[in-house]
N, C-alpha and C positions, 0 to 999 in steps of 0.2 A: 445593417451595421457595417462599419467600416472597418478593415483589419492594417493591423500594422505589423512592419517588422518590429522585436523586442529585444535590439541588442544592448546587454549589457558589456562593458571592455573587462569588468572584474569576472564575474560567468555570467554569459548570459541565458534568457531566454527570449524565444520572439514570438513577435506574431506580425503576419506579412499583411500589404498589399502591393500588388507594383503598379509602380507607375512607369511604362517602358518607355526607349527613348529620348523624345522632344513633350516631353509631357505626356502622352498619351493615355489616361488615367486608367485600370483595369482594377475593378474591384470584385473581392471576393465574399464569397456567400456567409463565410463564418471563418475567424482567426485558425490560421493552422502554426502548430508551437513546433520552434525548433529549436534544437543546442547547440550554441555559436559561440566559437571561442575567437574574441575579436582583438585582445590586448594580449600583449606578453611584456609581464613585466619584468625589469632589468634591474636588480637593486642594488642598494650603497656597496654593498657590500662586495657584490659582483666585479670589483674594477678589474680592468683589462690586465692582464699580466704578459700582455706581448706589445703594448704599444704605449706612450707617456705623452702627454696635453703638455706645450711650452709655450708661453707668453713672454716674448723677446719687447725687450723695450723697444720705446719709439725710435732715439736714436739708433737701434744697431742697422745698419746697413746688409742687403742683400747678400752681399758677396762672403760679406763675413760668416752669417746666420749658415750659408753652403756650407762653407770651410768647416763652423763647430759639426753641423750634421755631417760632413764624410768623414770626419777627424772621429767619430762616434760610430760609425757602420750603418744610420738607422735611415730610414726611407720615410719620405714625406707622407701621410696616407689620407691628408687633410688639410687647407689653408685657410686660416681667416687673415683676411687680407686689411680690415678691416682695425680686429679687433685685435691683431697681429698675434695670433695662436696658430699654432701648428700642431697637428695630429703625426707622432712619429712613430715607426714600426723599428723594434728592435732587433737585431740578427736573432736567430735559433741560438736557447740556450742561456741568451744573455740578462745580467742581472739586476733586472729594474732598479733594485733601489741605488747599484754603483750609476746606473745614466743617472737615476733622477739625480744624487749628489752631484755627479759632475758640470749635468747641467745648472743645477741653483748654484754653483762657486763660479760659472762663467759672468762679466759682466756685462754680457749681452742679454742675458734672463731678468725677466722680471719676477717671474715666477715659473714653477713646474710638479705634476704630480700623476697619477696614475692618470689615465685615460678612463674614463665614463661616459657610459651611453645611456640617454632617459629612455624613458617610457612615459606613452599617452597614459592617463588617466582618464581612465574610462568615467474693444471687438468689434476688432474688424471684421470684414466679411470672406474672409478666407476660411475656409469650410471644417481646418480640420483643429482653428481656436478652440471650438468646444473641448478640447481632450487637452488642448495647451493649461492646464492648471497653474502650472508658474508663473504665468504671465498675467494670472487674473486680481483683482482686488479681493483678498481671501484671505484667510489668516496663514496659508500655506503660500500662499503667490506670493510675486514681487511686487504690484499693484501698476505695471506696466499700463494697463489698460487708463487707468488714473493718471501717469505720467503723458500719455501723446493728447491726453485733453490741455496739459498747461506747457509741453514741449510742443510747441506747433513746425519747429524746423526738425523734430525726430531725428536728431542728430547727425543734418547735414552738413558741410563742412568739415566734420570731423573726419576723421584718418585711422579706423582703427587697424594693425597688424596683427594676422592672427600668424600664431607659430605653430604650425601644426605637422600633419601630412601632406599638405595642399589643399586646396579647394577646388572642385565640379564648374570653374566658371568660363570655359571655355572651349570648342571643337579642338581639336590636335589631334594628330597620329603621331604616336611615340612608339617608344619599345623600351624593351624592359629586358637582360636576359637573354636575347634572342625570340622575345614573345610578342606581339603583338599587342597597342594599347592608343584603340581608338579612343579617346576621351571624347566625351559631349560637357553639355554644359546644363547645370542640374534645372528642370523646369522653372523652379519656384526662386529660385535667384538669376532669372530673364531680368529683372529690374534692377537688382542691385549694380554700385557703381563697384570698379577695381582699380586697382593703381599700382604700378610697381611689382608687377610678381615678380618674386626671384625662387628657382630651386637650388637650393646650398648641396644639393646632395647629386645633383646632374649637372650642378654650373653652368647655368641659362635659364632662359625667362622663362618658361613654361611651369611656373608649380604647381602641374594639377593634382588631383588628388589621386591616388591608386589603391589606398585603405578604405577610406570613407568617412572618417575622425574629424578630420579637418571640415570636412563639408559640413558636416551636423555642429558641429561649434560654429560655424560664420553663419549655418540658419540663425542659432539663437541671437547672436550681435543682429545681425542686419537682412534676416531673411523678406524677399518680395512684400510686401505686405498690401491689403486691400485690393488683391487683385483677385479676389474669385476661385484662387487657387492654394491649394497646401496651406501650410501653416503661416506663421506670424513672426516678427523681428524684435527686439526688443530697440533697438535705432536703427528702424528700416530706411532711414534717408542716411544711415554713414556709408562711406566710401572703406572696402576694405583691399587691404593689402596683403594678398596671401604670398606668404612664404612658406614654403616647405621645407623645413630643417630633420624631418621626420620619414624614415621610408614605408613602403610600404608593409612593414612586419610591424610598424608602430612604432621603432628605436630611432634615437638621433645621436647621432656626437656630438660630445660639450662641445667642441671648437665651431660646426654648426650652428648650433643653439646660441653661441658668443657670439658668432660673425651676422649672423640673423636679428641679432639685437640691434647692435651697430650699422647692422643695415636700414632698419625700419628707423634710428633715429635719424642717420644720415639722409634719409629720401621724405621726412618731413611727416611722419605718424604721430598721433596726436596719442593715442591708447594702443600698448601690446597685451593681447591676449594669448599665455599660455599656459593651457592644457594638459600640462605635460609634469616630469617631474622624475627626481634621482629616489625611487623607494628605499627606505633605510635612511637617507639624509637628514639633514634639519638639525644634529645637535652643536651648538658651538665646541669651536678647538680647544686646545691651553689656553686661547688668548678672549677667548669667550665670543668667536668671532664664528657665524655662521658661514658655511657652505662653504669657506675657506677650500676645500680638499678638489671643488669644481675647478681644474683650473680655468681663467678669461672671464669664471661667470660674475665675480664678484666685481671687477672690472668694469662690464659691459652693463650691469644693471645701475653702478654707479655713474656713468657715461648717460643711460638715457634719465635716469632723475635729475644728473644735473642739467640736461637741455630740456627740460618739461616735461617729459613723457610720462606718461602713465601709465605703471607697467601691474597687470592682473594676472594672479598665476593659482593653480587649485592645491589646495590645503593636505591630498593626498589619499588613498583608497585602502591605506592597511587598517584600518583599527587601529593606528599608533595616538601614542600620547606626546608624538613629536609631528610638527609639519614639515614635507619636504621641500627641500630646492627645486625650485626657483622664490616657491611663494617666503620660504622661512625667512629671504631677505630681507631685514625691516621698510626699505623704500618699496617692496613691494606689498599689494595688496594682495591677502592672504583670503580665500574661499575657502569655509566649508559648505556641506552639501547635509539639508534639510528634506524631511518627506511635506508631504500633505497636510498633516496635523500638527506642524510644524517643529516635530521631534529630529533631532538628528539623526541621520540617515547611519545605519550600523557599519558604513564602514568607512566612514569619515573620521580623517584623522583630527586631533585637538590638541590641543596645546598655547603657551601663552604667544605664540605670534599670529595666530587667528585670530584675523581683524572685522571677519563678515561672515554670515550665513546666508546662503538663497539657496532655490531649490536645484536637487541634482535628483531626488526620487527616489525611489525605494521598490522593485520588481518582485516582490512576494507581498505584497498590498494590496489593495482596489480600495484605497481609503474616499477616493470621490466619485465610487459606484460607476463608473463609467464603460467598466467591463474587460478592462484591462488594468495591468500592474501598472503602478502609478511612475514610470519612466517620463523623460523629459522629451516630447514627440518633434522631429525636424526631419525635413527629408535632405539622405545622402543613399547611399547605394543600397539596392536589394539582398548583395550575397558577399558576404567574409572575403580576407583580402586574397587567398591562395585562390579562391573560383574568381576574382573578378580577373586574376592575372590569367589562368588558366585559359579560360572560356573568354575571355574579354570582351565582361560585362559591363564595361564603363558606362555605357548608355541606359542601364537599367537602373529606374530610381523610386523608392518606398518612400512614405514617411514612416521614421523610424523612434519608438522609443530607447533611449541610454541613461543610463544613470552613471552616477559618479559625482565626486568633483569636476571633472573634467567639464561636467554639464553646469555645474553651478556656476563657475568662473565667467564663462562670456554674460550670465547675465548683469554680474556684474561692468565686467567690461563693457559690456552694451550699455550702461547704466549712465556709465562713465562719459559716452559716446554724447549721450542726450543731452546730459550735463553742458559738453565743452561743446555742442549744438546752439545752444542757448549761450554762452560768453565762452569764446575761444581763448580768450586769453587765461581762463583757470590755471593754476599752479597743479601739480602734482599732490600737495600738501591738500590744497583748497577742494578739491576735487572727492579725498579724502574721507574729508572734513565732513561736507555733505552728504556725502554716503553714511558714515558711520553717526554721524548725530542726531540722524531721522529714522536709525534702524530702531523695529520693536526687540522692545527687549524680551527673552526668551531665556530659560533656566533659570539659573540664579542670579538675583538681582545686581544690573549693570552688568559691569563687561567680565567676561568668563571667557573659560577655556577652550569653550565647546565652540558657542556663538559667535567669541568675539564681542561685539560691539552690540550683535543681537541680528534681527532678520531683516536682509534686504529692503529697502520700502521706497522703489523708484521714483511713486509718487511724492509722497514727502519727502525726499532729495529734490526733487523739480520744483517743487513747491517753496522748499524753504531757499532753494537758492533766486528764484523769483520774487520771493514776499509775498507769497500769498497761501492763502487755506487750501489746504491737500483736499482732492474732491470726496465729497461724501458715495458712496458706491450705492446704485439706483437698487430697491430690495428686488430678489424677486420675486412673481407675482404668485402665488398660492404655497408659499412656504410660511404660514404664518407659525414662529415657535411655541412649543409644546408646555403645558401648563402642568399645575397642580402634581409635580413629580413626587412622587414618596418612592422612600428606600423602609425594607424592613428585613430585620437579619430573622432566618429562620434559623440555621444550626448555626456551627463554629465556623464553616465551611459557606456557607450560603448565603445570598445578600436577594432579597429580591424586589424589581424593581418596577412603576406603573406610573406611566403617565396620561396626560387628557392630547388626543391624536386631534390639533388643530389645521393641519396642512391637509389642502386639497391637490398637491402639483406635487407630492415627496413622493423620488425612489427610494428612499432611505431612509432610517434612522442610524444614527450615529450617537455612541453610548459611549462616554469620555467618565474614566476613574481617575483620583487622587488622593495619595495615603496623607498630605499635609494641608488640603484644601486651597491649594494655589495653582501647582505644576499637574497637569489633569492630559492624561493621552490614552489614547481609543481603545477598548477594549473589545469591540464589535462594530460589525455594521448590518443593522437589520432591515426586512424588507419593508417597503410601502404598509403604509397602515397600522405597523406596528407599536403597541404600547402597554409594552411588560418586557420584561425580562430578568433571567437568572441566573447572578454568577453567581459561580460557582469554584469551587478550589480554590477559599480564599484563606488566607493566618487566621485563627483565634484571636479573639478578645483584640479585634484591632479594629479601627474606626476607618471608614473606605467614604469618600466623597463623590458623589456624581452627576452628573451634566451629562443631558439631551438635545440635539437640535436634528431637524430634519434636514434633507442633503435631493439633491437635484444636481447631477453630474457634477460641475466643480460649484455650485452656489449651495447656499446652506441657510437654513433663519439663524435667528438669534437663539440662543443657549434658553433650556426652561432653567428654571431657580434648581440652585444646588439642593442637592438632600442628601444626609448623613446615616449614617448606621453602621453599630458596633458587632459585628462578630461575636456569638458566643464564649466563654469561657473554653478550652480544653474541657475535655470529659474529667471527671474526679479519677482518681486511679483506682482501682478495685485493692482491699486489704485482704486480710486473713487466711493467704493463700499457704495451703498445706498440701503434701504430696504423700500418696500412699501406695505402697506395696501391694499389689494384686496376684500378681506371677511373674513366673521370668522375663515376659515378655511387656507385662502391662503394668504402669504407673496411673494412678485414680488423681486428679489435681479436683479442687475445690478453695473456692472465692467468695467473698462479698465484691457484691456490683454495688457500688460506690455512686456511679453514674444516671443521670437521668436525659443525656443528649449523645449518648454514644451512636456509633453505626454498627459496630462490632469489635471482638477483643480477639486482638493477638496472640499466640501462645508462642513462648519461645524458651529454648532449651540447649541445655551446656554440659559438656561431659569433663569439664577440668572449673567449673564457676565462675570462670572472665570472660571466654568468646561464647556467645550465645547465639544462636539459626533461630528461626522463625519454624515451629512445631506444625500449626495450626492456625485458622482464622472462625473465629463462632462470631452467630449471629447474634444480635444484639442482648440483653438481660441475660446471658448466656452465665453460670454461674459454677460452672464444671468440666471438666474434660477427660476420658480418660485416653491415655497414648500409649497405641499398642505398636506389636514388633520391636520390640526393644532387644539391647544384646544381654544375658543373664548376667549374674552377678556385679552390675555396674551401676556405679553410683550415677546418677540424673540432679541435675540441679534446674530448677524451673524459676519464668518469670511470667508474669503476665503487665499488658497494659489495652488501656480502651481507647480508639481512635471512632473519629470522623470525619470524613473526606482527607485532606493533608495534616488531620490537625489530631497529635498522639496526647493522653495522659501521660504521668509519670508511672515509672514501673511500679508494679506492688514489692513486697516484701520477697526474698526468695523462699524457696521453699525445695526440698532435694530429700531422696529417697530409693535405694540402692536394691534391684530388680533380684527375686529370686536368686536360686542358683536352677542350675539346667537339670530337666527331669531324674530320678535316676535308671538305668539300663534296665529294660525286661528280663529275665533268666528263663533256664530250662524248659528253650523250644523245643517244643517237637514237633517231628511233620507226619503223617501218616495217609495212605492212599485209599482212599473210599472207592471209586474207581477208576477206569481208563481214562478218564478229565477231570478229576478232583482229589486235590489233595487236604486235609484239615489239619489247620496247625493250631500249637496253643502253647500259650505261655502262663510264667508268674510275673504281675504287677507289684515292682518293688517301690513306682514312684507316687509321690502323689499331690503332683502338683501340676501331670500331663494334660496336654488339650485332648491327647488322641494320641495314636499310635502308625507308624508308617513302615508297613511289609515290601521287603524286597527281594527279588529272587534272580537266582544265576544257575546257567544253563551248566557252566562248568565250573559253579563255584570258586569264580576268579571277579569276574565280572556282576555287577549286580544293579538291577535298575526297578524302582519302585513299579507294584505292581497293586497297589492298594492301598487305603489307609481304616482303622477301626477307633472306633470313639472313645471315650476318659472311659478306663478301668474295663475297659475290654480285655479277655485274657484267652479268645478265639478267633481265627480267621479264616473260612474257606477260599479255597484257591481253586475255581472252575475253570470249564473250558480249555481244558489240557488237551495236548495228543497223548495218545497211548505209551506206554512203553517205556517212558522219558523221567531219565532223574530229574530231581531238579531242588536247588540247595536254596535254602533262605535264612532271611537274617530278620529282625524287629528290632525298632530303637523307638522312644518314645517321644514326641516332641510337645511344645508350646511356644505359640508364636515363630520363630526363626528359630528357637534354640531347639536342637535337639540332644536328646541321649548319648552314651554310647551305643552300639550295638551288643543283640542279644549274643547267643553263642550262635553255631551254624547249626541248621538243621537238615536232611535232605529226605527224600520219597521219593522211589519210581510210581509212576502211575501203572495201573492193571493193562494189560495186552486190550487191543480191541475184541468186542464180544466174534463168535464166534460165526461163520458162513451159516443158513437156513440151507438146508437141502431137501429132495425129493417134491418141489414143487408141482403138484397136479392145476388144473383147472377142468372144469364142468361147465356145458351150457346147460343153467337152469330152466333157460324161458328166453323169448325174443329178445329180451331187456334186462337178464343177469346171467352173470358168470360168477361159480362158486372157486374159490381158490384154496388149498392146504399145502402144508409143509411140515417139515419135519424138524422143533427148536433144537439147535444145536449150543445156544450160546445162556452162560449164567448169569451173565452179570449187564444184561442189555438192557437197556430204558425202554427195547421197544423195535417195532419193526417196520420201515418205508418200504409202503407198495407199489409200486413203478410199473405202468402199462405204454404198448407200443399201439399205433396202426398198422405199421408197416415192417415187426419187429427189426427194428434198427435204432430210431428216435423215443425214447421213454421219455416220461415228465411222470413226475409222483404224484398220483392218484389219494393215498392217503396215511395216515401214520394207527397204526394200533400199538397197544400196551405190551409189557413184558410179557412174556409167555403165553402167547396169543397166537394160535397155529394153523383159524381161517379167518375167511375174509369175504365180503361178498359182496360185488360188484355191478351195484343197480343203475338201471336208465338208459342203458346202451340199446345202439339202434341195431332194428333187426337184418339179421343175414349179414353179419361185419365179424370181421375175423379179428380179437385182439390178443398179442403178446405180450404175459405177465414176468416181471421177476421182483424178488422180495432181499433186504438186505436187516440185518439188524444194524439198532445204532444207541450210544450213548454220550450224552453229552454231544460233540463234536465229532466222535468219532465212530466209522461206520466200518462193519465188518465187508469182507468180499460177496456177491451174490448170491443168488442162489441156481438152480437151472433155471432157464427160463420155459416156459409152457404155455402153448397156445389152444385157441377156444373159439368157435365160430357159433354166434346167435343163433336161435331157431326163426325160423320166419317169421313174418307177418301172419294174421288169423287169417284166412279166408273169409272172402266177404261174404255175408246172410243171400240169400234169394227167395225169390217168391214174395215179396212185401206186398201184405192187401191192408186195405185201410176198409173198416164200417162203421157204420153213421147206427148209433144203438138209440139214441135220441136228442130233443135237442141239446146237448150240454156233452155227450160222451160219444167216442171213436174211440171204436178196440183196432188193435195191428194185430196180424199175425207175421211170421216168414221161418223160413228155414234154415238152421244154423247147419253151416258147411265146415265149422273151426274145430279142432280137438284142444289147443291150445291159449282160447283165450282167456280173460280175467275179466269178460264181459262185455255188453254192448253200450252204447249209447245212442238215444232215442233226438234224431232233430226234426223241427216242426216248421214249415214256410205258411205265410199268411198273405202271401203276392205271386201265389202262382206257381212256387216251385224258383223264384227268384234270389230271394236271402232268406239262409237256413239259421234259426238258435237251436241250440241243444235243450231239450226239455226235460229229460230222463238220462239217468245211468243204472245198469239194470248187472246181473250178477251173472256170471258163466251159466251154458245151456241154455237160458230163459229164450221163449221161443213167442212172446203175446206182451202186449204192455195196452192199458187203459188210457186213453187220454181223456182228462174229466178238463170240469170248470170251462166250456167252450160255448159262444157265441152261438145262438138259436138260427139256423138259416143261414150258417157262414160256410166258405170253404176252407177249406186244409190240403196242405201237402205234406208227405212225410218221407223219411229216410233212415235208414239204419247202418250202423255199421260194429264190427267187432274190436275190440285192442287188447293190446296186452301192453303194460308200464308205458312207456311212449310210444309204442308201435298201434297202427292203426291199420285192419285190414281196409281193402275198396267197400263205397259206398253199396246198401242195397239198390234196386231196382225201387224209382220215386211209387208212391201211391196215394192217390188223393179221396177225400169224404165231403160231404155237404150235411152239416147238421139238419138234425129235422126241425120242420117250423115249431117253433114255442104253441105251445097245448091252442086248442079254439077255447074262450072266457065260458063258463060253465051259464043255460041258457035257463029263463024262468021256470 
C-alpha cells in the first residue's frame, strides 16, 4: 500500500511517502500519522493597525504621489506598479484613521483603507489516480476522466495563473532570511509548461514555492499526466503561470494579491486561480458593495473580467454563512468544497455568492475505503513550511492529501482551462455558463446557498459546450448492486437493515440514510460481504429511508431499491407514582409501567419541586424504587420516566414525601470495667426509628473517634482489647442512614491493672522426652497463662497457653540429653503481666540399647527372640523384621517396658529372617540390638498310607 503525506492548511493530519529529490520514489511499509500545522489564517477582522493600502489614480504622477507620502511620514512597504496601490507604513504612534482621511481628501487617491493580508485556504496511468477520487466519474468526482475523452487538446493553449505561494517548477538557489533554499523542481510537473513567473514578494522572476500550497494547487490545474508517475491534472496540457503573491507562512498583501492580478492579465492569462482569501470578509458595505474594505482588489478583479479573464477564487474554510474575498466578488467564480458522498465538506463556507461545488475532501472519512481520509491527493513537499526553511528541504517531494477549498477551486479553474482548450475565444460569462448549467444539482432543489449552481461536472461542461453526449462511465466489473434491501424498526431507537450481497469485487458496503426520502448521506461503511446492518440511536416514531451500494476504492454499483421504516413510538410514560416515608433516610417510590418497549426507567428527584437530578436508572418493567441516604426531616419531590436508546417517555405525575425526623439520642450510659481490656457499656433506647447505633470513645475525653457500631434497639456494647490501667470516656448516638442522633451523655471506666507476675517457677526432667513445670498463681483476674521455652536460654517462642488458675504444665516430645529454659507469664485479653523466674531442665538420656538378641526357629510358621534389657528408663521396645538379609528393616512389634522375648508367628515355612531390637522412650530411641537371624522349619512331610 502506498502512504501519503495528509495535510490539511485548516488542521491537519498526514500520512507520508516521499518522493526525494528528482523523483526518486521511496515507499513506505504502512502510513505513519503526523500533526501539521500548514496554514495560518489572517482574518477580516485582523487589519494591520500600523500600515494603510492606497490606490492613487492613473493620472497622479510619481513625484507627487512622494511629496503626499513625506508630507505624511509614512514609508513605502509595498508597490503595485501595475495596479497602482501602495503598501504604507505609518510613523510609531500615529493615527490610522486621521492618514486614512487624509489620504481619501487628496486628489491623487482613488481609494484608501487599512492594510490586509490573506491567507491560503487550505485514468490515466499514473499510479497514484486510483486515490484521486475527484477527478473520477462518481457521484463525488468531477467527472474529469469523462472530460479528456471529449477535450482531446486537455486544455492547451490556455494560460491559467495560479496565485499562490509559488510553484516547485524549477532548480534555483535562493535564500530566505540568511537561510539557504535550494529549490528543485517537483517530479510529477517535469511535463508541465510555465510562463511568466513573477515573485511579488522578492520582485524577480523566480516564484518558487517555499510552503508547498502553491504546488499542490497547480498539481490539481495541470499536473504531468499519463506519464507513469504521481498523480493526475485536471488540464494537464495548460500552460501555467505561477505567481507568488504569498510567503512562505501562507500570508500575502492586498497590494500583492492587486499587483498579481494585473499582472497575470497584463502578460496574457486566460484563467486566475486563487486559493487564497481575507477570513471574516464577504459582507457588502453601506452601499451593498462587496470586498469594498480590500483596498486595489475590487479594481484589479474588475480590470481582469473586463479583458476576458477568468478569475477562480475558494468559497472559504470557517463554517461561515458568508463567502470571502476574492471569491465573494460577483465576476468571480465562487468554490465550495464537497466530500465523497457529495455532502458539503463541514467547513466550507455558503452563502448566496456560491456559484460551484467540487471536491476539496473531508480528513476524518474514508468514504471511498481506500484507507486513507478522503483529502484531495497531489504532490508538493514532504515537510511543513518552518523544516523546509530550516533544513532546506525543497528537493523533497510526497504526494500529498489537502483539503479545503483551497483544493476545490483549481478544479474548477482546471475546468475552465479545458473549456477555453477547446474555443479560446470564451467569454468569462460564457465559461461561466458552462460550468454552472451542467453542474448536478445537490441539496435543495436548483441553486442554493451551500452548492451554488450544484456539483462540478467537467464532463458535461465539455460536453455541452461541444454538442454532444457526456460519456456514459464504463461499470466496474463485479460490483453488481445489492438487491432485495428490507428495513425493519425493532425498538424506537433501532432500524434494522438486510440486503441480497450481489458483488464479487466489493471492499465495501456503503449504507446511505434519509429522513425525507431524497437528500440521503452515509451513515457507514461496512466490510466486504456484508449484508445486515443496525442503526442504532435513532428519534421515535420517525420514518428513516435507506440505500445500499457496494464500493471498490472510488467505484461504486448502482444504489439497491430504497426501503423505509418507522421507529417505534416513545415508551408510554409510567402513572400512579406515589412516594412513601420509610425512615429518615429512605423514601419507598412505586409505579405503573405503562410501557411495553421501554429499556429502562429514570428516576429523578427535587428538593424545592422545579430543578430535578437524575436519582437512579432501573431495569426495564422495573415498577418500584426505594432511595436511601436521604437527609431527615426533608421534604423529596420525585419523578419518573421510561427511555429507550435516545428516545425518553413523558414524565409520570409527581409524587413527594417528607423523610422522618433524626433518631432520638440514647440516655444514661454507663461504662463499667470487667477487666484489664474490657470495658461493658449500656444504655437506654429512646429512639425508634434507629438503623443501629454508633460508640465512640476518647482517651481524654476531648477527642473521640468511633470505635464500634451495635444493631436497632441494642442497649449493650462491649469494648475489648484495651490496655490495662487506662481511662477511657465514651459517648453513643444513634443513627439511620446519614442521619444521626445526638450524643448520649459521657460515660467513662479505667480498665483493671494487668494480672499479676507467676513466681517460684521450678522444672523437673520427667523422662528423655518431658519436663514437668510449676509455679506459684499470683494474679486474679488472668485469662490464663503463656508458657515460653528457650534452647539456649536467651531466645524463647511460646510453647503453649493454659487456663486461669493453672499452676503446671508439662512439656512432652523433647529430645533426649537437651537442656531447655522455661518461663511463664499470665495474660488477659491483650494484656500480659511481667515473668516469672526463669528455670532450667536438662532431659534424661536415651534407653540403652538391648544386647544379646538370638532369634529360633520353633516351627514352620514361629521365631521366638530373646535379649537383654540394659535400660532403667524406657517406655519400651520395638520389634523390626528384614526379609532380604538384614537389608531393609519394617517394625513388626511394639512391646511394653522390661519385656525381654517377643513371638513372631504367621511366617513363611522354609523362609529366612533377620531381626533387631531397640529400646525408646517418647521420641528418644536407644541404639539398635545386635541383628539375629532364623530359618523356619520345612512345612510338616503329607501324612503317608
Amino acid at each position: 500500500m502506498k502512504s501519503f503525506v495528509f495535510g490539511v492548511l485548516l488542521a491537519t493530519v498526514a500520512l507520508v511517502v516521499a518522493i526525494a529529490g528528482h523523483g526518486a520514489e521511496t515507499r513506505a511499509s504502512s502510513p505513519a500519522f503526523n500533526a501539521v500545522q500548514l496554514g495560518h489564517a489572517v482574518g477580516h477582522a485582523a487589519a494591520r493597525s500600523d500600515e494603510i493600502t492606497v490606490r492613487f489614480k492613473h493620472a497622479a504622477s510619481a513625484p507627487a504621489i512622494l511629496s503626499l507620502n513625506l508630507q505624511h511620514g509614512v514609508s513605502v512597504t509595498g508597490t503595485g506598479r501595475s495596479s497602482g496601490t501602495q503598501r504604507l507604513r505609518l510613523l510609531p504612534g500615529a493615527d490610522i484613521e486621521a492618514a486614512l482621511a487624509a489620504y481619501r481628501a487628496s486628489p491623487l487617491v482613488a481609494e484608501a483603507g487599512p492594510a490586509h493580508d490573506a491567507s491560503i485556504l487550505g485514468t490515466p496511468n499514473d499510479p497514484w489516480f486510483s486515490y484521486q477520487w475527484d477527478m473520477e466519474s462518481s457521484d463525488g468526482g468531477m467527472w474529469a476522466d469523462g472530460a479528456w475523452d471529449l477535450a482531446t487538446h486537455h486544455g492547451q493553449g490556455s494560460v491559467v495563473a495560479v496565485i499562490d505561494t509559488g510553484v516547485a517548477y524549477e532548480d534555483y538557489n535562493g535564500s530566505l532570511n540568511g537561510q539557504s533554499q535550494n529549490f528543485k523542481r517537483a517530479p510529477d510537473l517535469a511535463g508541465t509548461s510555465f510562463v511568466s513567473p513573477w515573485d511579488f514578494a522578492n520582485n524577480d522572476s523566480h516564484a518558487n514555492d517555499d510552503h508547498g500550497h502553491g504546488t499542490h494547487v497547480t498539481g490539481t490545474i495541470a499536473q504531468t499526466t499519463n506519464n507513469n508517475y504521481g498523480a493526475a491534472g485536471v488540464a494537464y496540457q495548460a500552460t501555467i503561470m505561477p505567481l507568488k503573491a504569498m510567503d512562505y507562512k501562507g500570508e500575502g498583501s492586498d497590494v500583492n494579491i492587486a499587483e498579481a492580478i494585473h499582472y497575470a492579465v497584463d502578460h496574457n492569462a486566460d484563467v486566475i486561480n486563487m486559493s487564497l482569501g481575507w477570513p471574516g470578509s464577504g459582507a457588502p458595505d453601506a452601499n451593498g458593495i462587496v470586498c469594498s474594505d480590500i483596498v486595489g482588489l475590487n479594481e484589479a478583479l474588475d480590470y481582469a473580467y473586463q479583458h476576458g479573464v477568468v478569475v477562480v477564487a475558494a468559497a472559504g474554510n470557517e463554517s461561515a454563512t458568508t463567502v470571502v474575498c476574492p471569491a465573494a466578488y460577483p465576476s468571480v467564480i465562487a468554490v465550495a468544497a464537497t466530500r465523497f458522498d457529495t455532502q458539503a465538506a463541514f467547513y466550507s463556507n455558503s452563502g448566496s455568492a456560491v456559484d460551484i461545488a467540487a471536491p476539496g475532501g473531508d480528513p476524518y472519512v474514508d468514504q471511498n475505503g481506500d484507507g486513507y481520509g478522503d483529502g484531495i491527493l497531489q504532490e508538493t513537499f514532504c515537510f511543513d513550511p518552518d523544516s523546509l526553511l530550516s533544513f532546506n528541504l525543497y528537493g523533497s517531494f510526497c504526494g500529498v492529501f489537502n483539503v479545503g477549498t483551497s483544493m476545490a477551486s483549481p478544479h474548477v479553474a482546471g475546468t475552465a482551462a479545458l473549456l477555453l482548450g477547446e474555443n479560446g475565444s470564451l467569454t468569462p460569462d460564457e465559461v461561466r455558463t458552462y460550468i454552472e448549467s451542467t453542474a448536478r444539482d445537490a441539496g435543495a432543489s436548483g441553486r442554493d446557498s451551500i452548492y451554488g449552481a450544484g456539483l462540478l461536472d467537467a464532463a458535461g461542461a465539455v460536453a455541452s459546450l461541444l454538442g454532444v453526449p457526456k460519456p456514459v462511465p464504463t461499470p466496474f466489473p463485479g460490483l453488481d448492486a445489492p438487491t432485495g434491501l428490507t428495513a425493519a424498526a425493532l425498538s424506537t431507537s433501532r432500524i434494522d437493515l438486510a440486503w441480497r450481497d450481489n458483488a464479487t469485487n466489493e471492499t465495501a458496503y456503503q449504507v446511505e440514510r434519509s429522513t425525507d426520502g431524497l437528500n440521503f448521506s452515509q451513515i457507514v461503511l461496512l466490510g466486504a460481504n456484508a449484508s445486515s446492518y443496525s442503526n442504532t440511536n435513532l428519534a421515535a416514531a420517525t420514518t428513516f429511508t435507506y440505500r445500499v451500494r457496494a464500493v471498490n476504492g472510488s467505484h461504486h454499483s448502482p444504489y439497491s431499491n430504497i426501503a423505509s421504516a418507522a421507529t417505534q413510538p416513545a415508551p408510554a410514560p409510567p402513572s400512579g407514582l406515589t412516594a412513601t416515608t420509610v425512615s429518615s433516610s429512605r423514601i419507598d417510590l412505586h409505579w405503573t409501567d405503562n410501557a411495553t418497549n421501554e429499556a429502562a426507567f429514570k428516576v429523578e428527584r427535587s428538593t424545592d419541586g422545579v430543578n430535578f437530578i437524575q436519582a437512579a436508572i432501573l431495569v426495564a418493567n422495573s415498577t418500584s424504587y426505594s432511595n436511601t441516604n436521604l437527609t431527615s426531616s426533608t421534604a423529596y419531590t420525585y419523578r419518573v420516566r421510561a427511555y429507550e436508546g435516545p428516545n425518553y417517555s413523558a414524565f409520570s405525575n409527581t409524587a413527594a414525601a417528607t423523610t422522618q425526623p433524626t433518631p432520638a439520642a440514647p440516655t444514661g450510659l454507663t461504662a463499667t470495667a470487667i477487666s484489664s481490656s474490657r470495658i461493658d457499656l449500656a444504655w437506654t433506647d429512646n429512639a425508634g426509628n434507629e438503623a443501629g447505633f454508633k460508640i465512640e470513645r476518647s482517651i481524654d475525653g476531648v477527642n473521640f473517634s468511633q470505635v464500634g457500631t451495635a444493631p436497632v434497639n441494642a442497649t449493650a456494647f462491649s469494648n475489648t482489647n484495651l490496655p490495662p490501667a487506662t481511662v477511657y470516656t465514651y459517648r453513643v448516638r444513634a443513627y439511620d442512614g446519614p442521619n444521626n442522633s445526638l450524643y448520649s451523655n459521657n460515660a467513662s471506666a479505667t480498665t483493671q491493672p494487668a494480672p499479676a507476675a507467676p513466681t517460684n517457677l521450678t522444672v523437673t526432667a520427667a523422662s528423655t522426652s518431658r519436663i514437668d513445670l510449676k509455679w506459684t498463681d499470683n494474679a486474679t483476674n488472668e485469662a490464663g497463662f503463656r508458657i515460653e521455652r528457650s534452647p539456649d536460654g536467651a531466645t524463647f517462642s511460646q510453647i503453649a497457653l493454659v487456663g486461669a488458675n493453672v499452676t503446671a504444665y508439662s512439656n512432652t516430645g523433647l529430645t533426649a540429653s537437651t537442656t531447655f529454659t522455661y518461663r511463664v507469664r499470665a495474660y488477659e485479653g491483650p494484656n500480659n503481666s511481667a515473668y516469672s523466674n526463669a528455670a532450667t531442665a536438662t532431659t534424661q538420656s536415651a534407653p540403652a540399647a538391648p544386647t544379646s538378641l538370638t532369634a529360633t526357629a520353633i516351627t514352620s510358621s514361629r521365631i521366638d527372640l530373646s535379649w537383654t534389657d540394659n535400660s532403667t528408663n524406657e517406655a519400651g521396645f520395638t520389634v523390626e523384621r528384614s526379609t532380604n538379609g538384614g537389608v531393609s528393616f519394617l517394625q513388626i512389634g511394639s512391646l511394653a517396658a522390661n519385656v525381654t522375648r517377643y513371638s513372631n508367628t504367621n511366617l513363611t515355612a522354609g523362609a529366612g529372617y533377620s531381626y533387631r531390637v531397640r529400646a525408646y522412650e517418647g521420641s528418644n530411641y536407644s541404639a539398635y540390638s545386635n541383628t539375629a537371624a532364623a530359618t523356619t522349619l520345612p512345612p510338616p512331610a503329607a501324612p503317608g498310607n
